[in-house]
MMTF fields as JSON, N, C-alpha, C and O atoms, coordinates in Angstrom:
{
  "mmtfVersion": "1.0.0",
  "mmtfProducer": "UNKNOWN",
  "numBonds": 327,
  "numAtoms": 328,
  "numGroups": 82,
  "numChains": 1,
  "numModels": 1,
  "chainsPerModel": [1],
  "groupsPerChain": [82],
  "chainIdList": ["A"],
  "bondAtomList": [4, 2, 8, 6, 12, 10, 16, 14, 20, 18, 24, 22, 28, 26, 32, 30, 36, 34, 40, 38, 44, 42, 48, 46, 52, 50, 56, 54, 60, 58, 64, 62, 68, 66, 72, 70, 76, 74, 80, 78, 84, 82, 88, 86, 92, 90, 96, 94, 100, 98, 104, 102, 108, 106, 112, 110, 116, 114, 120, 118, 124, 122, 128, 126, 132, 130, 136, 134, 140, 138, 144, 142, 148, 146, 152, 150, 156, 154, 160, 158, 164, 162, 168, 166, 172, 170, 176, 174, 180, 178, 184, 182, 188, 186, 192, 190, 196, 194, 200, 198, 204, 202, 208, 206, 212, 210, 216, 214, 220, 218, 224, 222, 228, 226, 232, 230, 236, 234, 240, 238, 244, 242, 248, 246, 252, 250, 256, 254, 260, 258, 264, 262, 268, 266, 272, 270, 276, 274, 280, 278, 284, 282, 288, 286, 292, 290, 296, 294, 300, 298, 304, 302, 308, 306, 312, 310, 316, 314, 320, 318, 324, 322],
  "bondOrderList": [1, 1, 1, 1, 1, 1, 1, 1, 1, 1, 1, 1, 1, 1, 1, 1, 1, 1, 1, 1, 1, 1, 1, 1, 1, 1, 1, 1, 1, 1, 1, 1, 1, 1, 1, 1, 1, 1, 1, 1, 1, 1, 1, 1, 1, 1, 1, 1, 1, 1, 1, 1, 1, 1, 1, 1, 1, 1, 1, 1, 1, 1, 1, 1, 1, 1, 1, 1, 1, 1, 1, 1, 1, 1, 1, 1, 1, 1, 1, 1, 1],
  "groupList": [{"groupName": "UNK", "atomNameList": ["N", "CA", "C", "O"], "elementList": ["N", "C", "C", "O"], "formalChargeList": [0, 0, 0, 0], "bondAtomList": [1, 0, 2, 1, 3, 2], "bondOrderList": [1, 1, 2], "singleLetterCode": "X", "chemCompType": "L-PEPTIDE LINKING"}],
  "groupTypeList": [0, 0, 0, 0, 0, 0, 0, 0, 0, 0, 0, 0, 0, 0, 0, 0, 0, 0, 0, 0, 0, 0, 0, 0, 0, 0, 0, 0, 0, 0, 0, 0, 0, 0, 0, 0, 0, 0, 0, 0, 0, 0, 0, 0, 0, 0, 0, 0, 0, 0, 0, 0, 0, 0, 0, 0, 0, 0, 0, 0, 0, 0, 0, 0, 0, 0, 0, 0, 0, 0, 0, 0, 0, 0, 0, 0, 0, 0, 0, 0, 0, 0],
  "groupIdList": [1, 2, 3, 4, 5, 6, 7, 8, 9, 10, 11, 12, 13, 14, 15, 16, 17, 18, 19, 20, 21, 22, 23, 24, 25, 26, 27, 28, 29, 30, 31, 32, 33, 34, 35, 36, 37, 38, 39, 40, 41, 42, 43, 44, 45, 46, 47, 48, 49, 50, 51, 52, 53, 54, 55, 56, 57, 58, 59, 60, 61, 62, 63, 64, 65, 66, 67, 68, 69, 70, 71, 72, 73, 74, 75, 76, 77, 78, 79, 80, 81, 82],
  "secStructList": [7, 7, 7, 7, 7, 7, 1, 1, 1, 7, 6, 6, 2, 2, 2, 2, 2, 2, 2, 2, 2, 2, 2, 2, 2, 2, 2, 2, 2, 2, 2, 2, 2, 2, 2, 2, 2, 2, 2, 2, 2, 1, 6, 6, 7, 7, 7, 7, 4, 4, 4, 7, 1, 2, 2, 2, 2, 7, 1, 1, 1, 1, 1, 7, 1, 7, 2, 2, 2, 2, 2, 2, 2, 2, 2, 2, 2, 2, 2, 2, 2, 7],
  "xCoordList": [0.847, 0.0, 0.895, 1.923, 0.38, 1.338, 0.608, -0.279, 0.809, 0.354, 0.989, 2.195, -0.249, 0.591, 0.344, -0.628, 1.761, 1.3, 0.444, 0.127, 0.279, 0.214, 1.011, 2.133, 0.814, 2.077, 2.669, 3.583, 2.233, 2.458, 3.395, 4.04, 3.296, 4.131, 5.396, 6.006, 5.196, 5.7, 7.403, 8.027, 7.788, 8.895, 10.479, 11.339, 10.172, 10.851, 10.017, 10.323, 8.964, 8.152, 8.605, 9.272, 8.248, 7.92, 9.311, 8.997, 10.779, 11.492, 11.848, 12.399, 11.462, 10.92, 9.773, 9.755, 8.822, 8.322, 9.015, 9.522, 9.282, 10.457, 11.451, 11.923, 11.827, 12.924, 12.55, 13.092, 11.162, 10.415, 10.059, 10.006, 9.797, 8.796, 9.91, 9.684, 11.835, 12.585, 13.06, 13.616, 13.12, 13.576, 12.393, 12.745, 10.584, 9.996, 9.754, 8.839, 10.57, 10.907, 11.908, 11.673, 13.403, 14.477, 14.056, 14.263, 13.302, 12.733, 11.795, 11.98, 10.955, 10.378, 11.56, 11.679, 12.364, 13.257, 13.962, 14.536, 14.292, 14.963, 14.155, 14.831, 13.331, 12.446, 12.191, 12.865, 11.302, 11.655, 12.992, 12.799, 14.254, 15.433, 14.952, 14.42, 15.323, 15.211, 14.134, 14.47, 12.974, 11.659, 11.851, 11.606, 12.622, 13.33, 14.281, 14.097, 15.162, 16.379, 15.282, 15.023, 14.852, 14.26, 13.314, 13.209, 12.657, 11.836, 12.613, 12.183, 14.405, 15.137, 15.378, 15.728, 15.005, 16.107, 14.133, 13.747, 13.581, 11.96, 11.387, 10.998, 11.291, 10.256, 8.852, 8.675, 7.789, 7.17, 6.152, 4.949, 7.283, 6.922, 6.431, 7.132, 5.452, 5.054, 4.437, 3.366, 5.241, 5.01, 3.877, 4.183, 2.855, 2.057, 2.831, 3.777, 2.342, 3.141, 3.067, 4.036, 2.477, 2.283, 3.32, 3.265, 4.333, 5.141, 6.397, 7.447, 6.256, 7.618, 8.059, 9.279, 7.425, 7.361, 8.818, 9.082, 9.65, 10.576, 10.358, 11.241, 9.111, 9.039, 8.674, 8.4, 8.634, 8.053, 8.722, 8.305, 10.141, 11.275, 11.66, 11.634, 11.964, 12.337, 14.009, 14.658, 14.626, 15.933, 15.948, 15.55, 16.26, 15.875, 17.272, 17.566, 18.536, 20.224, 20.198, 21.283, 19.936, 19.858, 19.526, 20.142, 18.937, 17.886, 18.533, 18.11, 19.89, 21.096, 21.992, 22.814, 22.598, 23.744, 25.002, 25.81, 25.462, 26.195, 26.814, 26.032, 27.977, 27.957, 28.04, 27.923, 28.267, 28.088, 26.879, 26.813, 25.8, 24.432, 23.915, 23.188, 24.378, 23.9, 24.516, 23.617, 25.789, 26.145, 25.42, 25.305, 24.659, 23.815, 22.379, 21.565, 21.871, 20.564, 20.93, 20.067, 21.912, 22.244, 22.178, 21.522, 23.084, 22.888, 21.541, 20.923, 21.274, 19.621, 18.569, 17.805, 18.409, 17.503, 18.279, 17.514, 19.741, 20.311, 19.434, 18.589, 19.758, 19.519, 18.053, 17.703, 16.889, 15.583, 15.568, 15.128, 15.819, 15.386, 15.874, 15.319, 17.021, 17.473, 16.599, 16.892],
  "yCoordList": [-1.164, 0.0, 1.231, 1.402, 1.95, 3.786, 4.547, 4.165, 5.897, 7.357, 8.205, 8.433, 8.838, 9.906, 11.018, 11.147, 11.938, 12.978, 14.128, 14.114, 14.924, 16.033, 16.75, 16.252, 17.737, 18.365, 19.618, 20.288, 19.884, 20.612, 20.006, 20.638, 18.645, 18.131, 16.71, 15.919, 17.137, 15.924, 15.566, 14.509, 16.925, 17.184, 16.024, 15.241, 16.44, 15.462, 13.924, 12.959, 14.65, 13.557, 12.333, 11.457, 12.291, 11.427, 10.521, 9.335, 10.69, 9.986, 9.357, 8.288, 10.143, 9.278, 7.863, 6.731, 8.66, 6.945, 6.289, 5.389, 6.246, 4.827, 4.536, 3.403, 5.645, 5.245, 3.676, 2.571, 4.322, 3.914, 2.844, 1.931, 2.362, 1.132, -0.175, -1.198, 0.672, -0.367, -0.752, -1.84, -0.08, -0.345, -1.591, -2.505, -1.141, -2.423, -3.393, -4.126, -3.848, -4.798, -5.605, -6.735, -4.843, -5.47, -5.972, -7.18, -5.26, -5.638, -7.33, -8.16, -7.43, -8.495, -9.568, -10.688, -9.037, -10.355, -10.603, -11.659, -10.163, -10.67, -11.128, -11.818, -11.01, -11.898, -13.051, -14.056, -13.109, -14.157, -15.198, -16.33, -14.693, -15.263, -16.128, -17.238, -15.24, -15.796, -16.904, -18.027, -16.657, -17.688, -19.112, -20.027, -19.098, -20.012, -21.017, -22.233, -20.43, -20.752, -21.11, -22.291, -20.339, -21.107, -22.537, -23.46, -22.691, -24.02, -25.166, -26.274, -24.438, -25.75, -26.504, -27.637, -25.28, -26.171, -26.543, -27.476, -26.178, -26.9, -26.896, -25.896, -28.22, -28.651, -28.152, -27.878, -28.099, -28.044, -26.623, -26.506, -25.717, -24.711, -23.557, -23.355, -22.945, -22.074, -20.74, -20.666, -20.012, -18.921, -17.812, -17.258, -17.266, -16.284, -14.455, -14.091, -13.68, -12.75, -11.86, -11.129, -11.908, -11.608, -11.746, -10.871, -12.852, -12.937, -12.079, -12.379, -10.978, -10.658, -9.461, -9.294, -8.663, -8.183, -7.904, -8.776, -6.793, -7.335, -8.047, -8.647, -7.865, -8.357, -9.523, -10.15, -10.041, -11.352, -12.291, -13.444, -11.879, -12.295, -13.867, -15.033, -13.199, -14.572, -14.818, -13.807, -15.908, -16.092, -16.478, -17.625, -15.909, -16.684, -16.827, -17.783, -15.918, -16.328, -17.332, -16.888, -18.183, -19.549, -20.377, -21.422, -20.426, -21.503, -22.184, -23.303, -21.491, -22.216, -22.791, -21.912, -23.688, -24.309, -23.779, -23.493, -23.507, -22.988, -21.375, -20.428, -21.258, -19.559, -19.015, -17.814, -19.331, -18.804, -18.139, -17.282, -19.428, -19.013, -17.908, -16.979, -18.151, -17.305, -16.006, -15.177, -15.485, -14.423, -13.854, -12.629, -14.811, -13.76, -13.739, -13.299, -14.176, -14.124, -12.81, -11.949, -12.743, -11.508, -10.129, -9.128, -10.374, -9.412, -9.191, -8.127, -9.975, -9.708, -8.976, -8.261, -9.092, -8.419, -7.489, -6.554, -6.883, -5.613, -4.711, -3.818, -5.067, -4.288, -4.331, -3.156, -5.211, -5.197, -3.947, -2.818, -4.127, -2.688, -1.487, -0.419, -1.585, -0.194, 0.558, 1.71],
  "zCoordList": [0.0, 0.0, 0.0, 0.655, -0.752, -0.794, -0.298, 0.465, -0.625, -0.201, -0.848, -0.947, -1.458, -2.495, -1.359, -0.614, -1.476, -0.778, -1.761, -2.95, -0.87, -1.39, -2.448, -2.539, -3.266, -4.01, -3.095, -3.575, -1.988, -1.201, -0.034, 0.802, -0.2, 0.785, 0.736, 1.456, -0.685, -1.876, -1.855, -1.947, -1.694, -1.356, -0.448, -0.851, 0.493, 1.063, 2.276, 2.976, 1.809, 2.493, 1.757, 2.307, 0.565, -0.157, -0.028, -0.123, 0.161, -0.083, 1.467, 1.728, 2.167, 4.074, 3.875, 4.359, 2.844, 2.863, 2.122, 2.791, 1.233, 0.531, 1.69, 1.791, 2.68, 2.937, 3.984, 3.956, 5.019, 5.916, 5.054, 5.878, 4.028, 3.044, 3.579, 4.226, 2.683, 3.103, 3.88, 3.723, 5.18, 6.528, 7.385, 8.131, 6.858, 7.083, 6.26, 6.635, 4.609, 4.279, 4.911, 5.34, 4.993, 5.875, 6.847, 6.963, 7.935, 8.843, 8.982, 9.873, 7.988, 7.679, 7.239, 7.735, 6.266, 6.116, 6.942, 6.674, 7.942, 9.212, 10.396, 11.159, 10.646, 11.331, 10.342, 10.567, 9.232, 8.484, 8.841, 9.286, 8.601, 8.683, 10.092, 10.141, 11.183, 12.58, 12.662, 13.039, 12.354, 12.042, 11.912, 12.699, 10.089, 9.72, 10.66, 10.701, 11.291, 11.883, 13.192, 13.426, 13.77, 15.1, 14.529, 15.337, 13.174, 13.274, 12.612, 12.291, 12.415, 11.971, 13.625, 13.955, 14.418, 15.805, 15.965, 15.26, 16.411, 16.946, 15.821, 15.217, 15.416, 13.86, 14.538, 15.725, 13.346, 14.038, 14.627, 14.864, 14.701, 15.822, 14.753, 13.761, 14.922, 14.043, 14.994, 15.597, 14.908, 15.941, 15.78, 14.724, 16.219, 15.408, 15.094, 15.793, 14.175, 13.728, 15.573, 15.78, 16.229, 17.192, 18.403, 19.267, 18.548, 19.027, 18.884, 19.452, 18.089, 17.612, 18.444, 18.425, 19.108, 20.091, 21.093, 21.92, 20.999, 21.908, 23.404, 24.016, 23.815, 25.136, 25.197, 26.219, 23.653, 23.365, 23.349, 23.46, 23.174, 21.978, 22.498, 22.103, 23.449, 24.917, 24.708, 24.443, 24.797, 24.508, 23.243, 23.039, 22.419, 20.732, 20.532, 19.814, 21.108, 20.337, 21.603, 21.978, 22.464, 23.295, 22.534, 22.74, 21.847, 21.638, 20.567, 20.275, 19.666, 19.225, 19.392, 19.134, 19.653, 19.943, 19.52, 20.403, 17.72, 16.969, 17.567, 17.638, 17.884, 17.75, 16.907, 17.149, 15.471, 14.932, 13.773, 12.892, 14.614, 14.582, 15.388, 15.035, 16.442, 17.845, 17.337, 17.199, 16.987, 16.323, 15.446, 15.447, 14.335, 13.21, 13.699, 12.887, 15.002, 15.408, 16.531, 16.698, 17.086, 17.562, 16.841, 17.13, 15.775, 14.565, 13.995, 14.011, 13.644, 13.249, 13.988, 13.338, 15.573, 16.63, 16.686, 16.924, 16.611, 17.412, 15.389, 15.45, 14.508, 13.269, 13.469, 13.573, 13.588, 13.905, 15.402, 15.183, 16.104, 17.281, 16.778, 17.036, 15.972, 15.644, 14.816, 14.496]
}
């Protein structure tokens, strides 16, 4: 979904929403990512979009064994809050 602005307000608005569009695509593909990676370790587990919540989050870089899993699930939530 878009929003045309105004021509009165077209200006620099307009390139705040693209900017805002791709920051909540990235956003989606990294939860995606994490999603993925949490139902390789619990088959099975299908979380609702509702959980994503930071207060929701729970230990999600635990719930890997790998560090160097636990490293890009780290990375992923510190770029998701930012």
């Amino acid at each position: 979904m878009s929003y045309v602005y105004p021509e009165k307000m077209a200006g620099d608005q307009g390139s705040d929403a693209e900017r805002r569009n791709h920051l909540m695509r990235k956003r989606a593909e990294l939860l995606a990512h994490i999603q993925k990676y949490q139902q390789s370790v619990q088959p099975g587990m299908n979380p609702s979009p509702d959980c994503w919540g930071p207060s929701k989050r729970g230990d999600i870089v635990g719930a890997f064994e790998h560090p160097a899993v636990q490293k890009s699930m780290e990375v992923n939530l510190k770029v998701i809050e930012t």
